[in-house]
C-alpha positions in Angstrom: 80.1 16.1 15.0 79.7 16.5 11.1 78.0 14.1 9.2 79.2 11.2 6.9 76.9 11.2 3.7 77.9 7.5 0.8 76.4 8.5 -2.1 76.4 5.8 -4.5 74.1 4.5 -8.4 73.7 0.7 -8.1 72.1 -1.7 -10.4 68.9 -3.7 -9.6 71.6 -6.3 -8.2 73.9 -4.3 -6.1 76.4 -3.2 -8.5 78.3 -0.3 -8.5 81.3 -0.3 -10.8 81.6 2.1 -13.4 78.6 3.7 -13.9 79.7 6.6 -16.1 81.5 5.2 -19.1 83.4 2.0 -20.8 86.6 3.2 -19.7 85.8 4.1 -16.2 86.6 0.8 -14.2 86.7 -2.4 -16.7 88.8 -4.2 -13.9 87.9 -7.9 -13.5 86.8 -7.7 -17.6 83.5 -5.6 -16.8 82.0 -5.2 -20.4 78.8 -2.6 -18.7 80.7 0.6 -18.4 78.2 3.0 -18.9 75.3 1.6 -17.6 73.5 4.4 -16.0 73.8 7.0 -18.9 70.3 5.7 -21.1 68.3 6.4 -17.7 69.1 9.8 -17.3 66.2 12.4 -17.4 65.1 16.0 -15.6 64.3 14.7 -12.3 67.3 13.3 -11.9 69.2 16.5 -13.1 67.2 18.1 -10.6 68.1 16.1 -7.8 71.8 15.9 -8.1 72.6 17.7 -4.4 73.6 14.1 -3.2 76.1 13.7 -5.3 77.8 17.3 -6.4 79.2 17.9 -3.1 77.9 21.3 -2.6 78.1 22.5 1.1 80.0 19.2 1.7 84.0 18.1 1.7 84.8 15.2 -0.2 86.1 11.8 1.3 87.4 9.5 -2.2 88.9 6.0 -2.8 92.0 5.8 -4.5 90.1 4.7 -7.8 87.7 7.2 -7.5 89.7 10.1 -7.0 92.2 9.1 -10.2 88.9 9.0 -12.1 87.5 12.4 -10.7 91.3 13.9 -10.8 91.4 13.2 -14.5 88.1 14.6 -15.2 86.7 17.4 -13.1 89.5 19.8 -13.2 89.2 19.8 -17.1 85.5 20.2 -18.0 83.9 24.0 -18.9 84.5 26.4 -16.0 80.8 27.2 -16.5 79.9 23.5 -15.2 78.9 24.1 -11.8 79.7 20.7 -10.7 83.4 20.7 -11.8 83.2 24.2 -9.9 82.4 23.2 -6.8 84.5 19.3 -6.9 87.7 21.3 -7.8 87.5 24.2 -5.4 85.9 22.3 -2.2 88.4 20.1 0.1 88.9 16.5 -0.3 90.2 13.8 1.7 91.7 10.7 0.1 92.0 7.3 1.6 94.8 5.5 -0.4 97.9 3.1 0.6 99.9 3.9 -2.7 99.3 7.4 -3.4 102.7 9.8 -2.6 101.7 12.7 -3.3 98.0 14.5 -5.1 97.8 17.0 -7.7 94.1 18.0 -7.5 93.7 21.3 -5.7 92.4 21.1 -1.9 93.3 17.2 -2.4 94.6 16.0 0.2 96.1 12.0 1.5 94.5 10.3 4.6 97.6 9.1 6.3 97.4 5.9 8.5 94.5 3.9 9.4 91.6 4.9 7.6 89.2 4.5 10.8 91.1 6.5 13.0 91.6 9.4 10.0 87.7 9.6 9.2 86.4 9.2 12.6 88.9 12.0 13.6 88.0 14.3 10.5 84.1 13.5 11.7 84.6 15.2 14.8 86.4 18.3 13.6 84.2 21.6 12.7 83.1 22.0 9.4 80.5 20.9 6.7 79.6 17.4 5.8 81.4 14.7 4.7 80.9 13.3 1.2 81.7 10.2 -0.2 81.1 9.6 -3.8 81.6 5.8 -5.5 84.2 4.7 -3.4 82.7 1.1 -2.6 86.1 -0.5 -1.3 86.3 2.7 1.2 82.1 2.9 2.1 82.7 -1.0 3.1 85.3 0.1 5.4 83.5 2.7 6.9 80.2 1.0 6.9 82.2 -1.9 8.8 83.3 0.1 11.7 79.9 2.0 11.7 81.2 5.8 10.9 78.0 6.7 7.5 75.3 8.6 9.0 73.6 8.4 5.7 73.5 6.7 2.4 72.0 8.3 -0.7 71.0 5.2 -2.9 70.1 5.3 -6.2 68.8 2.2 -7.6 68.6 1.5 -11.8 66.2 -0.8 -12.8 69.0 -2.8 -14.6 70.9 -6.2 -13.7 74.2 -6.5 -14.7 75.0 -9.6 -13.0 78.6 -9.0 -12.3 80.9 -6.4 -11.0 82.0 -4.5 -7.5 78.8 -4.2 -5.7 78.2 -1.4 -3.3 77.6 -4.3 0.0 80.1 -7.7 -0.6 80.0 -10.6 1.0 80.9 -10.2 4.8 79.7 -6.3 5.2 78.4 -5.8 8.8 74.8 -6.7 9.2 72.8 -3.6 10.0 69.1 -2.0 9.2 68.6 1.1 7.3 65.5 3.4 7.5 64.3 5.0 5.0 63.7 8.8 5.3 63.2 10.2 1.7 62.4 8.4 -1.7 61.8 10.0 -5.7 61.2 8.0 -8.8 62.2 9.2 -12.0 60.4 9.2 -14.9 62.7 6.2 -16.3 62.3 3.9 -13.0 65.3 5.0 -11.3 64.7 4.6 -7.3 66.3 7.7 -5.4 66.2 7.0 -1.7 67.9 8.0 1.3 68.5 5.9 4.7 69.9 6.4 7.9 71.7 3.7 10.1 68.9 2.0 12.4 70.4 -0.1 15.1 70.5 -4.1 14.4 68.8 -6.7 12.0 65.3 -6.9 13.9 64.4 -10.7 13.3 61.1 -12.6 14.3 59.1 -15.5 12.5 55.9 -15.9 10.4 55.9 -19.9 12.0 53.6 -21.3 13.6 53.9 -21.4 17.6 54.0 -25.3 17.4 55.5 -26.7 14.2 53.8 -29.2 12.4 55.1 -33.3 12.2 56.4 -32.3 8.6 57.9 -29.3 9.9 60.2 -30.8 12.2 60.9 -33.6 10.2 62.1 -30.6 7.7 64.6 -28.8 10.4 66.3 -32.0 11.5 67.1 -32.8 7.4 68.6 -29.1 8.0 70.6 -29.9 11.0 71.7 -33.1 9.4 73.1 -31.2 6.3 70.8 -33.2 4.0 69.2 -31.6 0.8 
């Protein structure tokens, strides 16, 4: 069983839309295209394996594979990330796609689920999502990412897709690796682990006030 890595930049707030340029997603009138560019520095350079899909097949949204379709094959064929996204296979998830033009590109027909659990359990290398968020909520719904590769800008933007809407399954993460750079941007990998553990700071008998407070709760009172 090969493993499903979601790489992903977020803001500070969970967003993930367009984190490249203007004109990269301004669906739903984002104005923050761009936002991760000023934050860039060595470190980060250095730690790009999470996200240049080398060893690894690529799994794409729709979205995401027009915008790496119309970029990748065209950059320097010195660039040794366009090398490796153009020649390595890639697996897209899309409902109105007919037909793809990127070499090794190639449609996920039917349900989703069914095609990426299915292409988990052939041999092979890893699998590699890259942006993506419609498709990793998908996935992360019907529990099929071993891994998530997270990084976190220290920016709010306040609006725009985030990488975990409303209604994503509730699950724990642990956290197995972690490198700042020198601009505050929080690299960290988790791994899936098991259920939301809950307990309670509380006291063992609640005070008068206390469950005067959870009744005003149960009564829908403010």
């Amino acid at each position: 069983m090969r493993k499903l890595i979601a790489s992903t930049f977020v803001s500070l707030d969970g967003v993930m839309q367009a984190p490249g340029g203007p004109e990269e997603d301004p669906s739903g009138s984002f104005v923050f295209g761009g936002w991760t560019f000023s934050y860039w520095d060595e470190i980060m350079g250095r730690s790009m394996n999470g996200f240049d899909a080398k060893d690894r097949e690529l799994v794409l949204g729709r979205r995401t594979y027009e915008i790496f379709e119309a970029h990748w094959p065209y950059q320097p064929v010195d660039d040794p990330i366009a090398r490796t996204f153009n020649a390595t296979r890639k697996y897209v998830a899309s409902r109105t796609l007919e037909k793809l033009y990127w070499n090794n590109a190639t449609l996920l027909r039917g349900d989703v689920i069914s095609a990426v659990a299915a292409l988990k359990a052939e041999p092979g290398q890893d699998l590699q999502i890259i942006g993506s968020g419609n498709l990793i909520q998908t996935l992360q719904g019907a529990s099929l990412i071993d891994e998530y590769n997270v990084w976190t800008f220290p920016v709010v933007l306040g609006c725009g897709k985030r990488l975990f809407e409303a209604g994503a399954k509730p699950a724990a993460l642990r956290l197995v690796a972690s490198q700042t750079s020198t601009t505050g941007v929080v690299m960290s990998t988790y791994v899936p682990a098991g259920d939301v553990p809950l307990g309670s700071f509380a006291q063992t008998k609640p005070s008068a006030k206390e469950v005067e407070r959870r009744a005003k709760l149960v009564r829908g009172a403010d």
